[in-house]
C-alpha positions as CSV (number, residue, x, y, z in Angstrom):
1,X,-27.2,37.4,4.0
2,X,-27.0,33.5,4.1
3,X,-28.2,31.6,7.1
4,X,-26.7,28.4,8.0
5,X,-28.6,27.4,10.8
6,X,-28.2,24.0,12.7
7,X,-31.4,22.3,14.1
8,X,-29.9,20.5,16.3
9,X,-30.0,16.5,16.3
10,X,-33.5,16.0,16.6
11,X,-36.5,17.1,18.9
12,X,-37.9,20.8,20.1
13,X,-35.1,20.4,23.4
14,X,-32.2,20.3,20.5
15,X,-33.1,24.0,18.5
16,X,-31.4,26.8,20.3
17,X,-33.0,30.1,20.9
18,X,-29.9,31.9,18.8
19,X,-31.1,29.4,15.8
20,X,-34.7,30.0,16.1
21,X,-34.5,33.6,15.8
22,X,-32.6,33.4,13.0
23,X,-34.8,31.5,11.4
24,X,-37.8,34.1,12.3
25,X,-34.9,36.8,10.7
26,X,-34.9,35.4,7.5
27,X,-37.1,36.1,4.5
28,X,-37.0,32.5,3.2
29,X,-36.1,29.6,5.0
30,X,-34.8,26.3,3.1
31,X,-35.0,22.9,5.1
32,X,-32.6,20.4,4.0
33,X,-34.4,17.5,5.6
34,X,-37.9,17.7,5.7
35,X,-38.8,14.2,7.2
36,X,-36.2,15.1,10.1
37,X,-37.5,15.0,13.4
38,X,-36.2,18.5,13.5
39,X,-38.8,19.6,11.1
40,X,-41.6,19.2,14.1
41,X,-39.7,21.3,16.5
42,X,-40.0,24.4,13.4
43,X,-43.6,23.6,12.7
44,X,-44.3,24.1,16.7
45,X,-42.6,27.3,16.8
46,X,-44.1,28.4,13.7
47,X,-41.3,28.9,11.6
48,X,-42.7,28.4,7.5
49,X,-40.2,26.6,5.0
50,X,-40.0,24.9,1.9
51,X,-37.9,22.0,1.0
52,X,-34.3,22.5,-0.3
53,X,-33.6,20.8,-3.5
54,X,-32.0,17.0,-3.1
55,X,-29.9,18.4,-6.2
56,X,-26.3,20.2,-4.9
57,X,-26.2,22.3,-8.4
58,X,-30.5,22.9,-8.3
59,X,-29.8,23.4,-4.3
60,X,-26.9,25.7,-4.8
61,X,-28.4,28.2,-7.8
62,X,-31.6,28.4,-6.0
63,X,-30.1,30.1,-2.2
64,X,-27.8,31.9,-4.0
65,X,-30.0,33.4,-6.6
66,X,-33.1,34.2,-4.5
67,X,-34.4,37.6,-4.7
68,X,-34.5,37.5,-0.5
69,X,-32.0,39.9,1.2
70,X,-32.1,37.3,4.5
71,X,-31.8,33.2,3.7
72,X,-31.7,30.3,5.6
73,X,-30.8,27.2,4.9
74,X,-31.8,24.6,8.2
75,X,-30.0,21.3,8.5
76,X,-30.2,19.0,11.2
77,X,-27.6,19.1,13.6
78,X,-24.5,20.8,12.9
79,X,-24.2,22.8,9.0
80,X,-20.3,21.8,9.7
81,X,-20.6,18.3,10.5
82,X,-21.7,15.7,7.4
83,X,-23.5,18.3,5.4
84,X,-21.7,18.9,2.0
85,X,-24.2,21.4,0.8
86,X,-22.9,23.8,3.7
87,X,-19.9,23.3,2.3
88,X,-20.6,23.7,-0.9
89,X,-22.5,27.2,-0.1
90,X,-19.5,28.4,2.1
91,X,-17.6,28.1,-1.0
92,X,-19.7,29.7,-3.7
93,X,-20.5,32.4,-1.8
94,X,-16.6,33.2,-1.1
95,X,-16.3,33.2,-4.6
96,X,-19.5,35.3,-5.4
97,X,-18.3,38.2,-2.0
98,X,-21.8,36.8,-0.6
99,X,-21.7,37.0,3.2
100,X,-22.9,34.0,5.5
101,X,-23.2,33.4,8.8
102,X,-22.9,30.1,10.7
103,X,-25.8,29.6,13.4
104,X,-24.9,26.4,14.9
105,X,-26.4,23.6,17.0
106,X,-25.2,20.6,18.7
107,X,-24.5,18.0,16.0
108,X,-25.5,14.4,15.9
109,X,-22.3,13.1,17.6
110,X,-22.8,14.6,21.3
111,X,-26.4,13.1,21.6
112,X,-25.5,10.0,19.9
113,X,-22.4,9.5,22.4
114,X,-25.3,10.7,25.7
115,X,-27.9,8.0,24.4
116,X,-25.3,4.8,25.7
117,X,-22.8,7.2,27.9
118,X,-20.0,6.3,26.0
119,X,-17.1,8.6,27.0
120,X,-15.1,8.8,23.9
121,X,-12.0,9.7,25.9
122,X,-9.8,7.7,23.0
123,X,-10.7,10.3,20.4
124,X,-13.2,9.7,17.7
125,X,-13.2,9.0,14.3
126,X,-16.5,10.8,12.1
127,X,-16.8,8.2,9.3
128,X,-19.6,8.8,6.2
129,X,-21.1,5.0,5.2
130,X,-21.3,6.8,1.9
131,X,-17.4,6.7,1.0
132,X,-17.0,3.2,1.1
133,X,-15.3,1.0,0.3
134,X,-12.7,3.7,-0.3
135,X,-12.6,5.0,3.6
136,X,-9.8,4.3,5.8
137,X,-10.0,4.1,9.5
138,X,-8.1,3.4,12.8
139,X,-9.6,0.1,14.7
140,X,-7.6,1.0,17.6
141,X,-9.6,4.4,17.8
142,X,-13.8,4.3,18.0
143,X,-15.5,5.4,15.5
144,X,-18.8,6.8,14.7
145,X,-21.0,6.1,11.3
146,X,-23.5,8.0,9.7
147,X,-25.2,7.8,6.3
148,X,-26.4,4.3,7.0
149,X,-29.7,4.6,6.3
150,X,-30.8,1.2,4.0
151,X,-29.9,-2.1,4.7
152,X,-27.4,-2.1,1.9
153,X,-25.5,0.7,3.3
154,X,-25.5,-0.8,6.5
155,X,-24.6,-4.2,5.2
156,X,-21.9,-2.3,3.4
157,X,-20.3,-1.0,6.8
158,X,-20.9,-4.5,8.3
159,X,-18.6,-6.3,5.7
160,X,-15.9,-3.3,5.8
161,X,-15.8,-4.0,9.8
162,X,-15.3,-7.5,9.5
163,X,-11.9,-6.9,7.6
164,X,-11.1,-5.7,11.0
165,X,-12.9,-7.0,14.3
166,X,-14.0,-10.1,15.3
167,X,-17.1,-11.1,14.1
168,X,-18.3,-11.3,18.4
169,X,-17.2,-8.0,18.8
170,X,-20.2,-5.4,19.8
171,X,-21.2,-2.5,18.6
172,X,-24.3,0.1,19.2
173,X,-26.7,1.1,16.7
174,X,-28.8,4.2,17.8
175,X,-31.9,5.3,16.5
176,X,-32.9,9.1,16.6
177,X,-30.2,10.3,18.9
178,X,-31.3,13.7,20.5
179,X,-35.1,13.3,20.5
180,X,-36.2,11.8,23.9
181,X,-39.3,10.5,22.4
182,X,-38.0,8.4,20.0
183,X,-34.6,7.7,20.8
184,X,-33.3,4.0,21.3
185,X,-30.1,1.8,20.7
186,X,-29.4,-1.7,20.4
187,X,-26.2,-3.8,21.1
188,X,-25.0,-6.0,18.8
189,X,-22.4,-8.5,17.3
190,X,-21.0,-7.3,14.2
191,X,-22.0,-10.8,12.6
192,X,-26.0,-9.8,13.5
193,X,-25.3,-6.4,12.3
194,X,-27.5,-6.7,9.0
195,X,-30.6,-8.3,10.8
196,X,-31.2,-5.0,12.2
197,X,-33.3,-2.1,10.9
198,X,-31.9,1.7,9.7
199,X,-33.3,4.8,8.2
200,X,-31.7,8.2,8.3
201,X,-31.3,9.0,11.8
202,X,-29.7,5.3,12.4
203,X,-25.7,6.0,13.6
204,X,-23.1,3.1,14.3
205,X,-20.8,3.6,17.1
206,X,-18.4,1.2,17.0
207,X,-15.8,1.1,20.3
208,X,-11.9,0.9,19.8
209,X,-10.3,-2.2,19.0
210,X,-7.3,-3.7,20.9
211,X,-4.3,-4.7,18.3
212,X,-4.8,-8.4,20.2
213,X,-8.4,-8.6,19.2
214,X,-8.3,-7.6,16.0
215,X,-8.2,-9.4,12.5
216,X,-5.3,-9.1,10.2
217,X,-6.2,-10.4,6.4
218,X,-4.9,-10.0,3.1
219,X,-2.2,-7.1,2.0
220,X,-3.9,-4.8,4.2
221,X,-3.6,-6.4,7.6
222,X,0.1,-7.2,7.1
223,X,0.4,-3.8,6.5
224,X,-1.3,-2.9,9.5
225,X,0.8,-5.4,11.8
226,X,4.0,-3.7,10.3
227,X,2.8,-0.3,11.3
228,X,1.6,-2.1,14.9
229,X,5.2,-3.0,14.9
230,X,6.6,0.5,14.4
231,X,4.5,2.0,16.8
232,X,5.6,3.8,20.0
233,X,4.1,0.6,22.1
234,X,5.5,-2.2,19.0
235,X,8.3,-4.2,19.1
236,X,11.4,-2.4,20.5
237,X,13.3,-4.2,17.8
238,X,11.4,-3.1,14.9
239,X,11.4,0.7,16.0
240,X,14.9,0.4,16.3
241,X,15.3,-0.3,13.0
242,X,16.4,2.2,10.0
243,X,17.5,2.0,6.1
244,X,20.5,1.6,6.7
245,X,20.1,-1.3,9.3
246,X,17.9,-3.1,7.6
247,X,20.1,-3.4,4.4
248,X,22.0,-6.8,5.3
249,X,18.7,-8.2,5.7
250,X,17.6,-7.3,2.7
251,X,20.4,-9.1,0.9
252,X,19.9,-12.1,3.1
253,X,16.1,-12.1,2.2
254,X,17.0,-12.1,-1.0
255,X,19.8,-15.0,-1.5
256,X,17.0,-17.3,1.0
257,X,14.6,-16.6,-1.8
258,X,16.8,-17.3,-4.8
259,X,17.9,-20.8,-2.5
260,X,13.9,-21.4,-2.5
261,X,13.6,-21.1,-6.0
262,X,16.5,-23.1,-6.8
263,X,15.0,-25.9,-4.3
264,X,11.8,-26.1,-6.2
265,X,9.5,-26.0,-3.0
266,X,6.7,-24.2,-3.2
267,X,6.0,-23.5,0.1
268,X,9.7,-22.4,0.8
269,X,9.1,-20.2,-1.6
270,X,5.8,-18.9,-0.3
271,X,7.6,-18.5,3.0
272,X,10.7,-16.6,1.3
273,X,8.4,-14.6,-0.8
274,X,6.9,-13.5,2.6
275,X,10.0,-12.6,4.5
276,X,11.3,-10.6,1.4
277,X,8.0,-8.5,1.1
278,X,8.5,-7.6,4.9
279,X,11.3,-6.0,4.0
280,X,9.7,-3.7,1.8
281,X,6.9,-3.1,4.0
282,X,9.2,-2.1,6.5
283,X,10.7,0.3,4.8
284,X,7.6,2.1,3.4
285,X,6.4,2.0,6.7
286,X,9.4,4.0,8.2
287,X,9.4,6.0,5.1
288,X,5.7,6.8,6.0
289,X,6.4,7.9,9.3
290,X,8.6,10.8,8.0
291,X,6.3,11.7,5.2
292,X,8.0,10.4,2.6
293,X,6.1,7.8,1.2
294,X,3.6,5.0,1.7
295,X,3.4,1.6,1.0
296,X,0.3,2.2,-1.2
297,X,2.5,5.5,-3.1
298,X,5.0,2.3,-4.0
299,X,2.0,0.3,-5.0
300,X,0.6,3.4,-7.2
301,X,4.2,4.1,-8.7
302,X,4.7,0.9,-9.6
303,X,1.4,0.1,-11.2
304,X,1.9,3.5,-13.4
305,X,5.7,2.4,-14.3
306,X,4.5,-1.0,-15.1
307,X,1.7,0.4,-17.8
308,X,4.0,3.3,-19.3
309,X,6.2,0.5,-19.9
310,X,4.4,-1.5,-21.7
311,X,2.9,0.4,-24.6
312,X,2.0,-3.3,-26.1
313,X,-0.3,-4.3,-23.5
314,X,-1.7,-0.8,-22.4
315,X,-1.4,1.2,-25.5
316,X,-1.3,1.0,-29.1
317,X,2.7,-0.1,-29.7
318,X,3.4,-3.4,-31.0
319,X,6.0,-6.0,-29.7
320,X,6.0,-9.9,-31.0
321,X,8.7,-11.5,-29.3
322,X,10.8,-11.0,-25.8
323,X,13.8,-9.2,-27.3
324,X,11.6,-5.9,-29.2
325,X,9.6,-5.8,-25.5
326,X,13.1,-5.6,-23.5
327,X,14.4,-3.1,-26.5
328,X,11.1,-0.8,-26.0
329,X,11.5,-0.8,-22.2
330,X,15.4,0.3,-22.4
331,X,13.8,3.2,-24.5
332,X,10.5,3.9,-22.7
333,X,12.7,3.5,-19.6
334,X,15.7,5.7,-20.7
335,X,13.1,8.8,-22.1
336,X,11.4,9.0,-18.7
337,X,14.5,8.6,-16.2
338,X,16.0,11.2,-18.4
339,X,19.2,9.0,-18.7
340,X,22.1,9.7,-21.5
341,X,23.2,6.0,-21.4
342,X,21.4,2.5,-21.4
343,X,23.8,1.3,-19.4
344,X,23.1,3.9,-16.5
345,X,21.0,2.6,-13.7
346,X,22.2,-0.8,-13.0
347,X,23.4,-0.8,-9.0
348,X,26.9,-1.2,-8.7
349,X,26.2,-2.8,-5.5
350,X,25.0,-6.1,-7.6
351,X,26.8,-9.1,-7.6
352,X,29.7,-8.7,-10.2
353,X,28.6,-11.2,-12.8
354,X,24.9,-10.8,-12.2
355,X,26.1,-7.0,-13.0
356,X,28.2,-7.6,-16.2
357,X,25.6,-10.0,-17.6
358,X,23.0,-7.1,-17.2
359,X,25.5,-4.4,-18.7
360,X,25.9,-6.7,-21.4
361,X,22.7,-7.2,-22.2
362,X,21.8,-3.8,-22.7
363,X,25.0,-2.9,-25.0
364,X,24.0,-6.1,-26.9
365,X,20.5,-4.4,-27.2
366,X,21.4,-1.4,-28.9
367,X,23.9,-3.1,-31.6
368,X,27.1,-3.8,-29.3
369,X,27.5,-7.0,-30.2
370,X,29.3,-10.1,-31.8
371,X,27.8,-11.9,-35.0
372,X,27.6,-15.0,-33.1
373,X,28.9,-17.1,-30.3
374,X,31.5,-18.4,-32.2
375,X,32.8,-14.6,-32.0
376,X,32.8,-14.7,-28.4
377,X,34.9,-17.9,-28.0
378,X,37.8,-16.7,-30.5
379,X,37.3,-13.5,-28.1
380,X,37.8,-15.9,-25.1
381,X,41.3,-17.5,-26.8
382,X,42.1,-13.9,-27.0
383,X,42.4,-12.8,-24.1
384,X,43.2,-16.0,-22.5
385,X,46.7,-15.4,-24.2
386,X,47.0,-12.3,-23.3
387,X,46.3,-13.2,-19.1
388,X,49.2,-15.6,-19.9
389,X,51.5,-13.1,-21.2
390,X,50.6,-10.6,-18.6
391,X,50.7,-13.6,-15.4
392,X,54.8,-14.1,-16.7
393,X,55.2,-10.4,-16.3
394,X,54.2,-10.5,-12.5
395,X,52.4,-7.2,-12.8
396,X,49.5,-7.4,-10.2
397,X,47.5,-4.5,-11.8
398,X,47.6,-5.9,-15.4
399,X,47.1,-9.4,-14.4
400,X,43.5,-8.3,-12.4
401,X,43.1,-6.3,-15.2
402,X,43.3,-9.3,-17.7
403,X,41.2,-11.3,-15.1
404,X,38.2,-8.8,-15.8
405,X,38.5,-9.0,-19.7
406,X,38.5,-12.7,-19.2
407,X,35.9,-13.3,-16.4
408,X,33.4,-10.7,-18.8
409,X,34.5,-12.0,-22.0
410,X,33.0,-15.4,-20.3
411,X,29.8,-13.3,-18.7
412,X,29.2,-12.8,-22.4
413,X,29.4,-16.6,-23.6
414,X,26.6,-17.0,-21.1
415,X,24.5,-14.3,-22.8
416,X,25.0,-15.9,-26.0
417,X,24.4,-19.6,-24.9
418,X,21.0,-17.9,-22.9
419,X,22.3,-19.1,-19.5
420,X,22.3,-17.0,-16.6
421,X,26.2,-16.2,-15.5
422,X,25.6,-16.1,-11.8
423,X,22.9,-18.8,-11.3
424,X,25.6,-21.2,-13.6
425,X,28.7,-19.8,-11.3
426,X,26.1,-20.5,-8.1
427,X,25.2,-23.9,-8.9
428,X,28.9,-24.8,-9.8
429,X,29.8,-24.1,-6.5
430,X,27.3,-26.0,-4.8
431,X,28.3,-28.9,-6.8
432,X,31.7,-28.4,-5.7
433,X,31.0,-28.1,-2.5
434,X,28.8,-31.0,-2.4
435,X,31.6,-33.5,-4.0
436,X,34.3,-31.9,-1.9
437,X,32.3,-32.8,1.4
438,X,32.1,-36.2,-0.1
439,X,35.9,-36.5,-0.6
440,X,36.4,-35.3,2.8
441,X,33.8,-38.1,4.0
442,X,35.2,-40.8,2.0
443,X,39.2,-40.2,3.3
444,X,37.6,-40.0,7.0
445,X,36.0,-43.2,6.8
446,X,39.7,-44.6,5.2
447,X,41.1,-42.9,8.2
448,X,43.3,-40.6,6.1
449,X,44.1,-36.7,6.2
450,X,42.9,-35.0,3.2
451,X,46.9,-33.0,3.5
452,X,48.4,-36.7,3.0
453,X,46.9,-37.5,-0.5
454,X,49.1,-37.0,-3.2
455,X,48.3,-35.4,-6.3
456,X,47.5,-38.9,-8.0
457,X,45.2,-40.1,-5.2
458,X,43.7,-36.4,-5.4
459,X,42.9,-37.0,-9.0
460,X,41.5,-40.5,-8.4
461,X,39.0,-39.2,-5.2
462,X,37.8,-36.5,-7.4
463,X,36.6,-38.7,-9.9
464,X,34.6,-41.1,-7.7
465,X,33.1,-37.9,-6.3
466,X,32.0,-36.8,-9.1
467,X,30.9,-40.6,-10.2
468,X,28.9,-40.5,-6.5
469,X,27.6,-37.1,-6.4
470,X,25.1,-36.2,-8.6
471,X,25.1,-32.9,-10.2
């Protein structure tokens, strides 16, 4: 039989009578913490044990291998509660058909919690000093610390807390929680939260947070102020919002951010930039409340896309100029989606010639594709004539029909002449538009109706417009 016997957080008041006699029961008895205040309370009731390798593996071959029928293994407070060796020893012994038996105490959280009557009526979070900086936690929720016992573990937690409170905002440090003799607590600002001094039976008990006090910084808090948003007491707006809802803004986010780059302001951009990453924090944040996915599983997904795909960079494939990287990404890319085609996977729901001029691109890729531009424009002549033809025979289908040829026969010219088809068709129009509102100026300050011009005056108002307006 394995013991696991819980001493209780700290003086003789803390050991239970059901623990102490187990203890006597066993043949051997194994103390996890020798310089625990625990270990006085087994000396005074005359209880002999020997000190349990710091070691799990040394820790773990020794209980389970000792020749002893009875073995106990004493930790302070609870064996459940921050001890990994119990846990460690629960599972070995499964595995082995050993039989244990749990002989518990009141942990460290109870006394901790009774040394500055804090009623933890919020809930509580149990949080090991030892996992950071890789721990997550809940502000809003207090939350207790344990394995702070140097300064650098302490200055550790200290620094993880300010990514979240105030630096004003008080917390209690508590020394030797459950022993009445040497018990004490202190309460500090976070900022003073290094000056102080720790050992092993130091805990942090930080209380709960309200979303108006708290910091928000980096990737992080954003995240966090997007989940505050979504939350049962957010913004009814936001928790209104779905997929399917939020797709319009999406595209609008979008075009704003293409208009900032096109302005060449960088903090327009910066300000775009922002809006257009809310929208994807919004949806891995609604996606996260159904179990789907989080914002970090998009993170992770993309980082691991982003190295598979580029075997130059990460691995030991070579690519010298732009074109072999885009042609081993349409094969890297097409082997793990398990596509038949290269041209599967562009959304139909993108703007047409942004669209073709991607389609194109990737039949060019493979070896779809005319000798030279000179090839394209013939193509262009081509099917201009044949639009003619098909415009005198007044069929509607043919003629859109022709359109398309036309309009991606053009699409293609841009490919060949390296110019983007929808940014060229996009600025066109704001140049139009911008020498059109100049016409329509210039004939109201001549006190004329744009409807009266004739074709002549037409012609001559377009060319001043474009003389006045620059491009």
């Amino acid at each position: 039989m394995i013991y696991l016997v819980g001493l209780g957080a700290g003086g003789a008041q803390e050991l239970s009578e059901y623990a102490l006699n187990a203890l006597r029961r066993a043949q051997r008895v194994f103390l996890t913490h020798p310089d625990h205040p625990s270990a006085r309370a087994l000396k005074w009731a005359g209880v002999d044990y020997e000190p349990c390798p710091q070691e799990p593996e040394k820790a773990l071959e020794l209980i389970l291998n000792a020749p002893e029928r009875a073995v106990a293994v004493a930790t302070p407070g609870h064996p459940l509660v921050a001890n990994l060796l119990s846990a460690t020893i629960l599972q070995a012994a499964t595995e082995r058909g050993r039989p244990v038996r749990l002989v518990p105490s009141r942990s460290f959280i109870e006394p901790t919690l009774e040394a500055v009557l804090f009623p933890a009526v919020e809930g509580l979070q149990v949080l090991d000093a030892r996992r950071l900086p890789h721990l997550r936690f809940d502000p809003t929720v207090p939350s207790l610390w344990f394995g702070v016992e140097t300064p650098e573990r302490l200055r550790a937690v200290q620094q993880q807390l300010a990514r979240f409170y105030p630096p004003a905002f008080e917390a209690f440090l508590i020394h030797a929680p459950g022993d009445e003799s040497l018990t004490e607590y202190r309460r500090v600002a976070l900022h003073q939260l290094h000056q102080l001094p720790c050992d092993a039976i130091t805990y942090l008990l930080v209380p709960s947070c309200s979303r108006r006090e708290q910091v928000y910084s980096g990737f992080e808090g954003l995240a966090r102020v997007v989940a505050a948003l979504r939350a049962p007491d957010g913004c009814p707006w936001d928790r209104e919002q779905t997929h399917e809802s939020l797709k319009p803004h999406l595209l609008e986010e979008t075009y704003e951010t293409l208009e900032a780059i096109d302005s060449g302001d960088p903090v327009a951009l910066r300000e775009e930039l922002g809006d257009l990453l809310l929208q994807v924090l919004m949806h891995s944040q609604m996606a996260r409340e159904t179990g789907a996915f989080d914002i970090d599983g998009v993170v992770q997904y993309l980082t691991e896309k982003l190295i598979s795909r580029h075997p130059h960079v990460f691995g030991e494939a070579h690519a010298e100029t732009a074109e072999q990287v885009l042609k081993n990404w349409d094969r890297t890319k097409q082997a793990q989606s398990g596509r038949e085609s290269v041209l599967e996977g562009v959304p139909r729901a993108m703007p047409a010639l942004a669209r073709a001029q991607e389609i194109s691109k990737r039949a060019a890729r493979v070896g779809f594709e005319w000798d030279s531009i000179y090839g394209v424009l013939d193509k262009l002549r081509e099917e201009e004539t044949e639009l003619r033809h098909t415009i005198e025979s007044g069929d509607r289908d043919r003629i859109a029909s022709e359109l398309g040829d036309l309009l991606f026969t053009v699409v293609n010219i841009a490919r060949h002449a390296q110019v983007d088809a929808e940014d060229a068709l996009r600025t066109m129009v704001d140049r139009f538009t911008r020498r059109f509102q100049w016409m329509e100026a210039e004939a109201a300050r001549q006190g004329r109706a744009l409807e009266s011009l004739s074709a002549d005056e037409w012609e001559e108002l377009w060319q001043r417009a474009k003389e006045s307006v620059e491009n």
